[in-house]
C-alpha positions as CSV (number, residue, x, y, z in Angstrom):
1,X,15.1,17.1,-21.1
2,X,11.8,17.8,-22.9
3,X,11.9,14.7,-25.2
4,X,12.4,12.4,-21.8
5,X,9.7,14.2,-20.3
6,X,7.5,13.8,-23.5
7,X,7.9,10.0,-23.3
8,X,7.3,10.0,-19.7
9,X,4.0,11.2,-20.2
10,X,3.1,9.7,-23.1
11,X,4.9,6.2,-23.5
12,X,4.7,5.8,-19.3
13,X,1.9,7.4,-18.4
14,X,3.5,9.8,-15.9
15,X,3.3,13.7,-15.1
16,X,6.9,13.8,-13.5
17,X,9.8,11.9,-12.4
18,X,10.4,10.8,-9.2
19,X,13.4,11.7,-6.6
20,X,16.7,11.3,-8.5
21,X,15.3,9.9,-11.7
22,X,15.5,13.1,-13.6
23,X,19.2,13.8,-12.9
24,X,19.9,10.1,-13.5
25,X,18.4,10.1,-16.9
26,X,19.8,12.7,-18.0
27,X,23.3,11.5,-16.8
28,X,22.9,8.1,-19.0
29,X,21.6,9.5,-22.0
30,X,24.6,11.6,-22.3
31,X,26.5,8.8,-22.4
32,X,27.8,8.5,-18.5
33,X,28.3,5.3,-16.4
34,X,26.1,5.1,-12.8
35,X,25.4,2.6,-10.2
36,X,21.9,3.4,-8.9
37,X,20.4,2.2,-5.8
38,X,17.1,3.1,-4.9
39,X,14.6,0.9,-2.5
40,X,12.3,-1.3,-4.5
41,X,9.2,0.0,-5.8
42,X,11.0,3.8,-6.2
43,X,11.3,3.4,-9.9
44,X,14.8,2.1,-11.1
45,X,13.5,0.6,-14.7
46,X,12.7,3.7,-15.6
47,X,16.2,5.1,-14.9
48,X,17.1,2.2,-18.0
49,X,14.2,2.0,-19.9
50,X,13.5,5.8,-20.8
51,X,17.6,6.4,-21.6
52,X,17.2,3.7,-24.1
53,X,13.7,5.6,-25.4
54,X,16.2,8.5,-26.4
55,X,20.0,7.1,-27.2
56,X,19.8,5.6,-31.0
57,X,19.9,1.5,-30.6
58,X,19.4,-1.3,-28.5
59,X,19.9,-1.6,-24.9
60,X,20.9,-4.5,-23.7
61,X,19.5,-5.3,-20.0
62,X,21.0,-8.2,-17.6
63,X,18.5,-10.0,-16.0
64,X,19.5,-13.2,-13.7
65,X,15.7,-14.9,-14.5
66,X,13.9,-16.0,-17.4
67,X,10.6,-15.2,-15.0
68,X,11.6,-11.4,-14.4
69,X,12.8,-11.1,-17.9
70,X,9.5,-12.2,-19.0
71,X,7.7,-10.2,-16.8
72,X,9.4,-6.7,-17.8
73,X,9.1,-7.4,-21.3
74,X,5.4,-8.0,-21.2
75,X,5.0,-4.9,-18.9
76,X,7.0,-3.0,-21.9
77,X,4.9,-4.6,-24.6
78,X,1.9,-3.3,-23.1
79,X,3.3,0.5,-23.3
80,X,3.9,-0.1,-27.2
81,X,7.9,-0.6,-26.4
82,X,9.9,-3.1,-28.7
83,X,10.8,-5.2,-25.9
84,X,12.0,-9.2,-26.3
85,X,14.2,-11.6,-24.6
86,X,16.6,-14.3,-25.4
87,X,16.7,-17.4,-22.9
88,X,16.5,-21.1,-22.9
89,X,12.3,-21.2,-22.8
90,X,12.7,-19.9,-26.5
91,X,12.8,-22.0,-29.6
92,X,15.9,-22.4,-31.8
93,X,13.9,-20.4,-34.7
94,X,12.5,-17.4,-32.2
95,X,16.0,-17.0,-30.6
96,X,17.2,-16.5,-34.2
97,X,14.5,-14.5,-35.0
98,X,14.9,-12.0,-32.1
99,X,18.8,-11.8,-32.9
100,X,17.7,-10.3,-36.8
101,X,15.6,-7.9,-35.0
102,X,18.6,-6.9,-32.8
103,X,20.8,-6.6,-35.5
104,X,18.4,-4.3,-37.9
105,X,17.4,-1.8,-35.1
106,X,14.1,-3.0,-34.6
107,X,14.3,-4.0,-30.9
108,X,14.3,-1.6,-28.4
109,X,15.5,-2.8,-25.5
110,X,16.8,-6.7,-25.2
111,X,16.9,-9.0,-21.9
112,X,19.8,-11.5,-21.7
113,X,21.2,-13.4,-18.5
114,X,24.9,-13.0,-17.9
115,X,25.8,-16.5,-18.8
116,X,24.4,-16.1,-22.8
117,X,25.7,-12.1,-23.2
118,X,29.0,-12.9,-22.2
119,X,29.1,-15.9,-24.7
120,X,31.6,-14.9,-27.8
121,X,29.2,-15.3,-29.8
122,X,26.9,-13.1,-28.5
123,X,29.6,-10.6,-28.3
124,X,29.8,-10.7,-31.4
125,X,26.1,-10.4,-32.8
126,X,26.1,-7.4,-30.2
127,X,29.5,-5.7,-32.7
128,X,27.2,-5.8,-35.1
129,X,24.5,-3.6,-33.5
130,X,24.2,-0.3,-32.5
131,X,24.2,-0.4,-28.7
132,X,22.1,2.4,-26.8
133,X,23.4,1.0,-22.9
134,X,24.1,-1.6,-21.2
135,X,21.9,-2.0,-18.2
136,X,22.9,-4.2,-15.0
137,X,19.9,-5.4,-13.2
138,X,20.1,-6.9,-9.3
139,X,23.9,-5.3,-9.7
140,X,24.5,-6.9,-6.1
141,X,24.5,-10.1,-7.3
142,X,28.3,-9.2,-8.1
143,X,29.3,-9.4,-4.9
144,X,30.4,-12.3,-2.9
145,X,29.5,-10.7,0.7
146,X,26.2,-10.0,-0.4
147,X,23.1,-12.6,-0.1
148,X,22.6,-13.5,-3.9
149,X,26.0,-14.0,-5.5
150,X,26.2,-15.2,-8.8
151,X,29.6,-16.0,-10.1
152,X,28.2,-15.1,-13.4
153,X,28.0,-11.5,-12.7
154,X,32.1,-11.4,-12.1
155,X,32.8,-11.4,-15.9
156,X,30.4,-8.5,-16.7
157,X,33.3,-5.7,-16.4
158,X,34.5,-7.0,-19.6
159,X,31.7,-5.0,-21.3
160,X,33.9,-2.1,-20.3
161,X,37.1,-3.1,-22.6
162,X,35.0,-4.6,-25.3
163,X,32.4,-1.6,-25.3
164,X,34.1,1.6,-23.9
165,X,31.9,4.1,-25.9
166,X,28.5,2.1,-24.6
167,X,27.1,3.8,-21.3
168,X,26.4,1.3,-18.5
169,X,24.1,1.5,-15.5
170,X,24.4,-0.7,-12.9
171,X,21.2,-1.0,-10.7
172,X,20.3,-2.1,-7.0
173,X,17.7,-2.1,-4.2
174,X,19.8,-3.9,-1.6
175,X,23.1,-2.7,-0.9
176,X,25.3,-1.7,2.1
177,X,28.6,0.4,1.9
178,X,30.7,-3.2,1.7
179,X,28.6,-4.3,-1.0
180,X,28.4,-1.0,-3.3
181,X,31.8,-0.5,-2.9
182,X,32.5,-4.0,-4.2
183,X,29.8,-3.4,-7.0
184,X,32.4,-0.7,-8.3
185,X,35.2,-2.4,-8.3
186,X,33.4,-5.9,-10.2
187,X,31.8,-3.6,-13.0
188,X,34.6,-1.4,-13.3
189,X,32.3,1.1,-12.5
190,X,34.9,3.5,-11.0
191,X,34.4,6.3,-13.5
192,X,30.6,6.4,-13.0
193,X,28.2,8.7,-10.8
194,X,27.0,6.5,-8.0
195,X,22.8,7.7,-7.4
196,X,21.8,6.1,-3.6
197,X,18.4,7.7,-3.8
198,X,17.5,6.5,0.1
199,X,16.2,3.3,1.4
200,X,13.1,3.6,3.1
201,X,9.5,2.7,2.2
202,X,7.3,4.4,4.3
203,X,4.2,2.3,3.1
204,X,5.5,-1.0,4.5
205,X,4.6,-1.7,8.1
206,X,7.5,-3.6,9.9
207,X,6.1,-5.8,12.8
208,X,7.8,-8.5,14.6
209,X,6.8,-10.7,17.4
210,X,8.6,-13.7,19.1
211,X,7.9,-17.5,18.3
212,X,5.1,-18.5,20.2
213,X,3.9,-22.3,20.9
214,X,2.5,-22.5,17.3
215,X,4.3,-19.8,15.1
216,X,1.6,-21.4,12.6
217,X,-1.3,-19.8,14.5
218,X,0.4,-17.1,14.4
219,X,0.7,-16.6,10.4
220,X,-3.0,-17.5,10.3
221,X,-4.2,-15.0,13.0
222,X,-2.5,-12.6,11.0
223,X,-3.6,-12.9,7.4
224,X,-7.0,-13.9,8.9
225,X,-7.2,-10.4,10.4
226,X,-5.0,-8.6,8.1
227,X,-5.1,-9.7,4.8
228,X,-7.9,-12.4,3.7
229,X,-7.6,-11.9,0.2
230,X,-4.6,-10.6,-0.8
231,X,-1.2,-11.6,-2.2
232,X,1.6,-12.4,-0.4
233,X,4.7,-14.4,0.3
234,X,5.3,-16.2,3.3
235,X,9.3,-17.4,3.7
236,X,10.2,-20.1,5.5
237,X,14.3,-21.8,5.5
238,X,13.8,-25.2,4.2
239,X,11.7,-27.0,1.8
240,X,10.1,-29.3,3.7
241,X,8.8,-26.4,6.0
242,X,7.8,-24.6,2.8
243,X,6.0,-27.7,1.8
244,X,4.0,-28.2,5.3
245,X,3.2,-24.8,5.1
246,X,1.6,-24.0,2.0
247,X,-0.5,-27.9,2.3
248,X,-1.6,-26.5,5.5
249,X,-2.5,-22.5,4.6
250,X,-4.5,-24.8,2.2
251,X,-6.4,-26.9,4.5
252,X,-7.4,-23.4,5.6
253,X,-9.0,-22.1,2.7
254,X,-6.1,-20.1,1.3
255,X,-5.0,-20.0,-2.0
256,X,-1.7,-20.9,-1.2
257,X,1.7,-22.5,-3.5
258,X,5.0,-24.0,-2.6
259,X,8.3,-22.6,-4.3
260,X,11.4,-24.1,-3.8
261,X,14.5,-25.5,-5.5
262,X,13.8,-29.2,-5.0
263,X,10.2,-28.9,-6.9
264,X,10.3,-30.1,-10.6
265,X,11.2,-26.7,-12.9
266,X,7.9,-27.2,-14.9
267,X,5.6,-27.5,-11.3
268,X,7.7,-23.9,-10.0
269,X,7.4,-22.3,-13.4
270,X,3.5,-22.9,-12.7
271,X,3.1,-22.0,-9.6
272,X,5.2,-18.5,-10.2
273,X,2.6,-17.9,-12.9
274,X,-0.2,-18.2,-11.0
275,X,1.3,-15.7,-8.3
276,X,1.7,-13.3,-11.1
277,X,-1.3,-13.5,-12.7
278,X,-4.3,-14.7,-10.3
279,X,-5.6,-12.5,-7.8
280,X,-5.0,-13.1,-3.8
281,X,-2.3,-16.0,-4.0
282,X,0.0,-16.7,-1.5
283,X,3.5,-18.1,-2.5
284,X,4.9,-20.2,0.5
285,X,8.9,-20.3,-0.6
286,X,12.4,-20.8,0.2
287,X,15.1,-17.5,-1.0
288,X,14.6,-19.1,-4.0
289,X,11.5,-17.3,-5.0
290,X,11.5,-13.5,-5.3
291,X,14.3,-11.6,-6.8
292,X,13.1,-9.2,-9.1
293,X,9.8,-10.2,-8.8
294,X,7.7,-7.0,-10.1
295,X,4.2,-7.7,-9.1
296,X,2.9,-4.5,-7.5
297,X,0.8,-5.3,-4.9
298,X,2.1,-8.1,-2.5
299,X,0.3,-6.6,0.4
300,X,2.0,-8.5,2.6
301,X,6.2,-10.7,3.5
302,X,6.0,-13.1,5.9
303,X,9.0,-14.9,7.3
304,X,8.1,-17.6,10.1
305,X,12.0,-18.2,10.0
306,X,15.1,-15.9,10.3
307,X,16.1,-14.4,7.3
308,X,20.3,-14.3,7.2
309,X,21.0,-10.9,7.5
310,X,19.0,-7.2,7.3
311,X,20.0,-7.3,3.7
312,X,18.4,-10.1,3.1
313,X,14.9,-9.4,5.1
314,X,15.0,-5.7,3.7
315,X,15.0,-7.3,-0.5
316,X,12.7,-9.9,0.8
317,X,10.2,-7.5,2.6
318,X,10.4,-5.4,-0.1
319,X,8.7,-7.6,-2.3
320,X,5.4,-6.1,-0.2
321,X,3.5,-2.8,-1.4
322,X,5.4,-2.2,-4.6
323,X,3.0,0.3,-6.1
324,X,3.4,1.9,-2.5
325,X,0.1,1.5,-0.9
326,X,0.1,0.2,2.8
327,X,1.6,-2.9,3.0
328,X,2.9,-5.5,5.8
329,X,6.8,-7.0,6.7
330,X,6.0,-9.7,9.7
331,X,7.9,-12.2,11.5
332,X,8.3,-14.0,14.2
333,X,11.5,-15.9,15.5
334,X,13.1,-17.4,17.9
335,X,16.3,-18.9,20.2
336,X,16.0,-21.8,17.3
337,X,16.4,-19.7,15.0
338,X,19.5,-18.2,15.7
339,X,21.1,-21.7,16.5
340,X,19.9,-22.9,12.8
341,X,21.5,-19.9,11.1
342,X,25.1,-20.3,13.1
343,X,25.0,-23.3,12.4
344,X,24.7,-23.1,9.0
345,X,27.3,-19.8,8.8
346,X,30.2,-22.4,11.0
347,X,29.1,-25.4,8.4
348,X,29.7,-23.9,5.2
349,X,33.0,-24.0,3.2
350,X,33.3,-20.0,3.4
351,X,36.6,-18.4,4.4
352,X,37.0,-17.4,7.7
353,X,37.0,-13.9,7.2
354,X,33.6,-14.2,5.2
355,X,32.3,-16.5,8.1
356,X,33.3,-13.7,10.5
357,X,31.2,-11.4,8.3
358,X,28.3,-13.2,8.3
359,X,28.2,-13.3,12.1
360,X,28.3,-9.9,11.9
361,X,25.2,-9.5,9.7
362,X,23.1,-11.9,11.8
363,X,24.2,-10.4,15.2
364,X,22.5,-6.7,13.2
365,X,19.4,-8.4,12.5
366,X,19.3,-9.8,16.0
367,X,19.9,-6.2,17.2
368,X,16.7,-5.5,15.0
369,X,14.6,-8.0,15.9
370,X,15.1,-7.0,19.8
371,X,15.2,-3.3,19.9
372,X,12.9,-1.0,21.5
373,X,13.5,2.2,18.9
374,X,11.7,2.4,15.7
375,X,12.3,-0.4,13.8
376,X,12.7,1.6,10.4
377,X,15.6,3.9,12.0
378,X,17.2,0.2,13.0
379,X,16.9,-0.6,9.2
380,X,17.6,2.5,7.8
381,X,21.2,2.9,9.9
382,X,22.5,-0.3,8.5
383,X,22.2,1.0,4.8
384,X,23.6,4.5,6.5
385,X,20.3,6.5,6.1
386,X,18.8,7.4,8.8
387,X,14.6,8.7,9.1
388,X,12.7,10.4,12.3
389,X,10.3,7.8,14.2
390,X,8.1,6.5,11.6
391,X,4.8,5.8,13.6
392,X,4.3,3.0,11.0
393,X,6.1,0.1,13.0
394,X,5.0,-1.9,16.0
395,X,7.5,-0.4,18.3
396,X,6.1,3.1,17.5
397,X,2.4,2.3,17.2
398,X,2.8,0.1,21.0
399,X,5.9,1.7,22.0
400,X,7.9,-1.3,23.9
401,X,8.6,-1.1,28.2
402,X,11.4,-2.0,28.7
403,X,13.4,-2.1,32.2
404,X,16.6,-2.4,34.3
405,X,17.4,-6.2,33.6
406,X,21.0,-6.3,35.2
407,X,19.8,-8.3,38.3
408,X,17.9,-10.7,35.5
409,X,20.9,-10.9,33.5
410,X,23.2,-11.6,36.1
411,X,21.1,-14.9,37.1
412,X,20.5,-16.3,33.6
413,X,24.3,-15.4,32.9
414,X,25.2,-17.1,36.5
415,X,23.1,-20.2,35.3
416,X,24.5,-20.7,32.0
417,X,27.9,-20.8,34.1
418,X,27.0,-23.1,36.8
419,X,25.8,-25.5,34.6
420,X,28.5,-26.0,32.3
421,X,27.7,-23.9,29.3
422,X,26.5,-26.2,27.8
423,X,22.0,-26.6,28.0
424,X,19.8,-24.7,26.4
425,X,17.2,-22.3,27.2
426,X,14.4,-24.7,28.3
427,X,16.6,-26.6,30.6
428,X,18.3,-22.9,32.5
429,X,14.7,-21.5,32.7
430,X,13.5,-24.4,34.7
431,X,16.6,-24.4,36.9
432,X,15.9,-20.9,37.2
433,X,12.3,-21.6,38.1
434,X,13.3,-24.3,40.6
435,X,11.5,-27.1,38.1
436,X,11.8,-30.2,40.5
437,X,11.8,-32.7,37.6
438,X,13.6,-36.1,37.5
439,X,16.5,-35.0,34.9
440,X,17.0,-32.0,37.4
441,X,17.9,-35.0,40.5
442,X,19.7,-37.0,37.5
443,X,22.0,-34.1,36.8
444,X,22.3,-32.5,40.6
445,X,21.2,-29.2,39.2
446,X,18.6,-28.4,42.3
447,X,21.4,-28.4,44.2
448,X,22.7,-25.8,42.5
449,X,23.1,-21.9,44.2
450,X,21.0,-20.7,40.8
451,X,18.0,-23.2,41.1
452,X,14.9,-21.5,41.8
453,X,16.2,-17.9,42.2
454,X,14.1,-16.9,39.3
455,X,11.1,-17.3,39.9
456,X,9.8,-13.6,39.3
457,X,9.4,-14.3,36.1
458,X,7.4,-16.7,34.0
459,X,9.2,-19.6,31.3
460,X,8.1,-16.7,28.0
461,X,9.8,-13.4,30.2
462,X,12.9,-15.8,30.9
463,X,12.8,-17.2,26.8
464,X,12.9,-12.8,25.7
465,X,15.5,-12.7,28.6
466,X,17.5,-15.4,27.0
467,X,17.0,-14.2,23.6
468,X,17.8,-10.5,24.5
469,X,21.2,-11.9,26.1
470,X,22.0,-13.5,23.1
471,X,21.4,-10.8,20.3
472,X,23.3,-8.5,23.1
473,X,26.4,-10.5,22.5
474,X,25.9,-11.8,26.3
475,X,25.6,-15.2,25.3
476,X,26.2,-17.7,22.4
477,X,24.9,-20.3,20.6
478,X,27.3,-23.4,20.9
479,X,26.7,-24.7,17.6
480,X,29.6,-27.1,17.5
481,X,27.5,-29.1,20.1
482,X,23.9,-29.7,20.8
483,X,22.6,-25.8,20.4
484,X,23.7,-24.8,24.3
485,X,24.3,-21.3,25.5
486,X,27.3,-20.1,26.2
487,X,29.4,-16.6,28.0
488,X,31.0,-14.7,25.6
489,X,33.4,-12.4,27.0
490,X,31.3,-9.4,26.2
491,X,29.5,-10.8,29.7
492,X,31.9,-10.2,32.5
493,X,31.1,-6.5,32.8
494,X,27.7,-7.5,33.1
495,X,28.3,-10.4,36.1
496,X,30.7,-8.2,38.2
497,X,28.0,-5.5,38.4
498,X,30.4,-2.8,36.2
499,X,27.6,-2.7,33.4
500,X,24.2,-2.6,33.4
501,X,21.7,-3.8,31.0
502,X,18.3,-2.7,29.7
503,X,15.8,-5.1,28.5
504,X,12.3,-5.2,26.6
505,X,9.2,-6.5,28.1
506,X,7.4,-8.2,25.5
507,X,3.9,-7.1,25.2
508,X,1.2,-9.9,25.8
509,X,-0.5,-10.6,22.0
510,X,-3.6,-9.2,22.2
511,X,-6.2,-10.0,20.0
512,X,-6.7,-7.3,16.9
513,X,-9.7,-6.7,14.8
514,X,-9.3,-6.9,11.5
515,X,-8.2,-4.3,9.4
516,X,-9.4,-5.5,6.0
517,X,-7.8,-4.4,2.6
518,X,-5.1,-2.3,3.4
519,X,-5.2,0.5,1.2
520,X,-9.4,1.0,0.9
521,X,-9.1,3.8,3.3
522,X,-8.2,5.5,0.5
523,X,-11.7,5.0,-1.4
524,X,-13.9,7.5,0.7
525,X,-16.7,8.0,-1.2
526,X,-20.1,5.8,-1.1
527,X,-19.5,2.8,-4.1
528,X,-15.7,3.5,-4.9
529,X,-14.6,0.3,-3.5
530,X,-17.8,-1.8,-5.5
531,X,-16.4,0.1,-8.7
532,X,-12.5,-0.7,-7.1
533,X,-13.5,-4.1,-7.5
534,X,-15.1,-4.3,-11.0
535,X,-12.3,-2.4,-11.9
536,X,-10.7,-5.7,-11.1
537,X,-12.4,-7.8,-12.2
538,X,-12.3,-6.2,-15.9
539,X,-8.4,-6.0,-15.7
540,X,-8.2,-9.7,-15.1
541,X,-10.2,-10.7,-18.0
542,X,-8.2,-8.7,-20.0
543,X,-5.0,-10.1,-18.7
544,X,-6.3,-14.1,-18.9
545,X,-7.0,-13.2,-22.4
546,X,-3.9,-12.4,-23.0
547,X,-2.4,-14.5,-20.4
548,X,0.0,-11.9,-18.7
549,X,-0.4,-10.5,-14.9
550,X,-3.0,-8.1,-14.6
551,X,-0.9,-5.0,-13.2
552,X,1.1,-4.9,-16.9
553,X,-2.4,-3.9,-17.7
554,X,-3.1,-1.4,-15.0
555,X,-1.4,-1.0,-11.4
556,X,-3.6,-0.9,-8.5
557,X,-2.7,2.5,-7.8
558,X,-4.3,3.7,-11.2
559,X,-7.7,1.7,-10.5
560,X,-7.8,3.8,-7.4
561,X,-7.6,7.0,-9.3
562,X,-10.2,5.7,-11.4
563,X,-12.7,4.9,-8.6
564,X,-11.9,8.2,-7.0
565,X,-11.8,10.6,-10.1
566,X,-14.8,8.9,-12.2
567,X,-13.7,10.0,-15.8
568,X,-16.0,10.9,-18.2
569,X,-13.8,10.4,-21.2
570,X,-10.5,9.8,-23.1
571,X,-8.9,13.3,-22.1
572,X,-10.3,12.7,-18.0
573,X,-8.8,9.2,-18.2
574,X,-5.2,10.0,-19.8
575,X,-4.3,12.1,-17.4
576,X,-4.3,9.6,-14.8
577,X,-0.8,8.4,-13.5
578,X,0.0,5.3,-15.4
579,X,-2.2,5.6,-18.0
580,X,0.1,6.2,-21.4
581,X,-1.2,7.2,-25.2
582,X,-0.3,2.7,-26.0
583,X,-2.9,1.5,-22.8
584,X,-5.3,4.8,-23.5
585,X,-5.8,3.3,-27.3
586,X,-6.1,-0.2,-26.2
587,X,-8.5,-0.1,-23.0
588,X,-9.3,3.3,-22.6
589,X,-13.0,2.6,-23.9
590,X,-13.3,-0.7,-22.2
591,X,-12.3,0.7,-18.5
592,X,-14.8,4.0,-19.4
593,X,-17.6,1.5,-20.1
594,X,-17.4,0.3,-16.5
595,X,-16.8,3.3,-14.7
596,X,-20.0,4.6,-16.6
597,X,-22.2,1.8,-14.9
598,X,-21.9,3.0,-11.2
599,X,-22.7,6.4,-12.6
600,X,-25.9,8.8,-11.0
C-alpha cells in the first residue's frame, strides 16, 4: 500500500485514510468487486478515485447527473487528475474529442450516465480501451424499494458479462438491508466484498418540532438565529410551495432560489450554479435537487414538509455539514402531513406489496418524528447500526417529559368512535373541549358522552395527542375520504384498559439566542475568524475566475487549519489536510500572502 499512500498525500492532500478506506482500496486495486456504503461526507470517491490512480487505464464512473458529474470532475482537475465527462451539455466535437483521449490512455478517470455507457456503441469505444474499474455512483438508485429509482441502473449488471476481468465498485450513502441486498442482486455483485463503514454523522444536529400556526416563522426564527449567512437547502413537497417559499425567504433578505422539476432546464441549471459557487445561498427545492450534490459546507437541511421515509430524510439531511463541521437537520410536521403522504402512497400505480412497503417506511419516520430517545439511535437502528445517546439532538440536549397518556388516549380514541370515524383532528379536539359552536348543534355532537371531557388539555396538547396516536398505529388517516381519523385495530387493547400508553409532552418553543456560524468555536485565538474570512474571500476570487465552486479550491475545513496554524511557508502549508503537491503549486503563494497580513 505505499504507492496508495504516496498519492494520498501527495495527489489528495491527506496524511491517512479514513475508517475502511484503506482495506477498501486495497481490495479494488487487486482487482475485487465491493459495494461500499458509508454516510455522506465519510469519503467514498476516494475508495474509486485513488484505485484508479494505481490500476493501469481508465475508470469509468456512473454518475446519474450532468451537475454532479461536473462537479467531481472540476474538483479532480484542480488535484492535477485527468478527469472529463461525456453528457448531452457537450458539443458534437468535445464529446469526440474526450472519446480519443479515452481510447489513447490519456484520461484518467471518465464520468458517463447509465443511459449513454450502456449504449452499443459506447460499449464498444470502451473494448477498445484499457479499463482500470468500473465505478457505480448513488448504487441505490438500482432499486425499486428505494427512494431514487432509476430504471436505467437495472441494465448495469451487464458490465459483468461484457467485462468480467474489469473490477466494479458499487457505492452508497443511503441504504437499508432490503435495499443492499437488492443492490447485489441488480449489479450482480454477489461475488464482491460488501464495506458498510456505519451510518452516523455525529456533526449534524437532528432537531424536530411540530407545525405550528405559521411553520414559515418557524424556518425564519431558525436561520435568523442559527444560520444568517450560511448555505442551505430548505425541502418543501410541491412546487408551488417551493416557489412561495423561496419569493418569500426573499422578501426577507435572504439569498434564497427555487429548484424544481417544472422550472425551465436553463433557469434550474442557473440556480444550481449559484448554490455551488456563491457563498451563503439557500436552495428552496422539491427531491429534485440534491443527490450527489458535493458542496461541503451546507450548514444547514430544512424540511417544512414530510420527507417519505427515514431513507429519504437521512440522504436529504445529509446534504448538511459535509466537510463535518457542526451542522443542522430541522423540521417540523404535522397531522397534514401524514394525510398528504398516504395519500399519495394509496394514489400511485405501485403494487400492493410495494404500497404496503411504503406504509411501512412512513409509519418509521413517524416513530422518529415522535420519540422521546435520542433521535440519532432512532436513525441509526433503521440502517441496523446502533450508537450511545449522542447529546447532539434536541431530545438529548432538552430531554422530552413524557407521561401516562392511557386515560388521554382512551378519550381521543372514544371520540374518533362516537363520531363516525370519519372528522379530523380540529373537529374531535373541539368536541373534546366541549366547543359549543353552530356545526357542533348541526351535527348533534354536544350531545355526545365524549363532548367536553377533555378539557385538561389545551387544542396544541390534544393536536401531539392526536399525532402521537397516529404514528403509534392507534389511529389512521382515512385518505380514501376527506383526511378523517380512524381505529385501527392496533387500538382495542388500548380502549379496554389491557394496554397502556406513554406519550411526549411537547416542550413550549422557547425563544433561543443565536448561535452564529456554527463551527467558529473552533477559531479560538484573537483575529482567526477576521483571517477565516479573508481566507474566503480570496478562495472565491479564485473560484469566479475560474468559474467553479470555491471548496474545489479549498474546503472549509482546510481554511480553518490555516487560521489556526498560521504557516510561514510552502513546507508549513503542505502539510495541512487537503492541501496536495497540484493546489500547493497553484495557490500555495497566494493563500501565504494573506495569511502573512494578520501577522505580529
Amino acid at each position: 500500500m505505499s504507492r496508495p499512500l504516496e498519492i494520498l498525500r501527495t495527489v489528495f492532500g491527506y496524511d491517512r485514510f479514513r475508517g475502511a478506506q484503506a482495506e477498501i482500496v486495497e481490495h479494488v486495486i487487486n482487482g475485487g468487486d465491493a459495494l461500499v456504503l458509508m454516510p455522506t461526507g465519510g469519503g467514498k470517491s476516494l475508495c474509486y478515485q485513488l484505485p484508479a490512480l494505481c490500476r493501469p487505464g481508465v475508470a469509468v464512473v456512473v454518475s446519474p447527473l450532468i451537475a454532479l458529474m461536473q462537479d467531481q470532475v472540476s474538483a479532480l482537475r484542480q488535484l492535477g487528475i485527468k478527469a472529463a465527462a461525456l453528457n448531452s451539455s457537450l458539443a458534437y466535437g468535445e464529446q469526440v474529442e474526450i472519446e480519443r483521449r479515452m481510447r489513447g490512455g490519456e484520461i484518467d478517470l471518465i464520468y458517463v450516465a447509465p443511459e449513454r455507457l450502456m449504449t452499443d456503441s459506447f460499449l464498444t469505444q470502451l473494448e477498445r480501451c484499457q479499463l482500470a474499474l468500473f465505478a457505480i455512483d448513488e448504487a441505490h438508485c438500482v432499486s425499486q424499494w428505494g427512494h431514487d429509482f432509476r430504471p436505467e441502473y437495472l441494465k448495469l449488471a451487464a458490465l459483468q458479462q461484457r467485462f468480467p476481468e474489469v473490477p466494479r465498485i458499487a457505492l452508497t450513502a443511503t441504504a437499508d438491508g432490503p435495499t443492499r441486498n437488492e443492490i447485489v442482486e441488480k449489479l450482480s455483485l454477489e461475488d464482491g466484498r460488501q464495506f458498510v463503514a456505519g451510518f452516523d454523522r455525529p456533526n449534524i444536529r437532528y432537531r424536530v418540532a411540530p407545525k405550528g400556526s405559521s411553520s414559515r416563522n418557524q424556518l425564519l426564527h431558525f436561520i435568523r438565529g442559527d444560520h444568517a449567512n450560511d448555505a442551505g437547502i430548505v425541502y418543501r413537497l410541491s412546487r408551488a410551495k417551493v416557489d412561495e417559499t423561496a419569493q418569500w425567504l426573499q422578501e426577507q433578505g435572504f439569498n434564497a432560489l427555487p429548484y424544481h422539476a417544472g422550472l425551465d432546464k436553463s433557469v434550474r441549471a442557473a440556480n444550481q450554479d449559484r448554490f455551488l459557487k456563491e457563498e451563503g445561498v439557500i436552495m428552496v427545492a422539491t427531491i429534485a435537487f440534491g443527490m450527489g450534490i458535493d458542496k461541503p459546507n451546507v450548514r444547514f437541511v430544512a424540511h417544512l414538509d414530510l420527507p417519505k421515509s427515514l431513507e429519504a430524510y437521512y440522504q436529504e439531511t445529509g446534504r448538511a455539514g459535509r466537510d463535518g463541521l457542526p451542522a443542522d437537520a430541522w423540521m417540523v410536521y404535522g397531522m397534514q402531513d401524514v394525510a398528504r403522504l398516504r395519500q399519495m402512497v394509496e394514489g400511485s400505480d405501485a403494487p400492493d406489496a410495494q404500497k404496503r412497503l411504503e406504509h411501512r417506511k412512513l409509519d418509521a419516520l413517524l416513530g422518529f418524528c415522535e420519540t422521546t430517545r435520542c433521535r440519532r439511535q432512532v436513525v441509526l437502528e433503521y440502517f441496523g447500526d446502533h450508537c450511545e445517546p449522542c447529546g447532539n439532538c434536541d431530545t438529548c440536549l432538552e430531554p422530552v417529559e413524557s407521561f401516562d397518556g392511557s386515560v388521554a388516549a382512551q378519550k381521543a380514541l372514544s371520540c374518533v368512535y362516537r363520531t363516525g370515524q370519519r372528522f379530523g383532528a380540529g373537529h374531535l379536539i373541539d368536541v373534546l373541549m366541549g366547543a359549543e359552536t353552530e356545526r357542533m348543534t348541526s351535527l348533534g355532537h354536544d350531545k355526545l358522552s365524549t363532548f367536553g371531557i377533555g378539557r385538561e388539555f389545551g387544542k396544541e396538547e390534544w393536536r401531539s395527542i392526536f399525532r402521537q396516536l397516529v404514528a403509534a398505529g392507534l389511529l389512521r388517516v382515512d385518505v380514501a375520504g376527506h383526511g378523517g381519523l380512524a381505529l385501527t385495530e392496533s387500538c382495542r387493547a388500548v380502549l379496554r384498559g389491557e394496554k397502556t400508553i406513554s406519550l411526549r409532552r411537547d416542550a413550549v418553543a422557547k425563544k433561543t439566542a443565536s448561535r452564529g456560524r456554527r463551527g467558529a468555536e473552533t477559531l479560538a485565538a484573537p483575529g482567526d475568524e477576521a483571517l477565516f474570512q479573508a481566507l474566503r474571500t480570496l478562495r472565491l476570487e479564485l473560484a469566479r475566475e475560474q468559474g467553479v465552486p470555491p471548496y474545489v479550491i479549498f474546503h472549509d475545513t482546510t481554511l480553518l487549519d490555516m487560521a489556526r496554524e498560521r504557516p510561514g511557508g510552502l513546507d508549513e502549508l503542505s502539510q495541512l489536510s487537503g492541501v496536495g503537491q497540484a493546489k500547493l503549486d497553484k495557490y500555495g503563494e497566494s493563500f501565504l500572502e494573506v495569511i502573512s497580513l494578520f501577522e505580529g
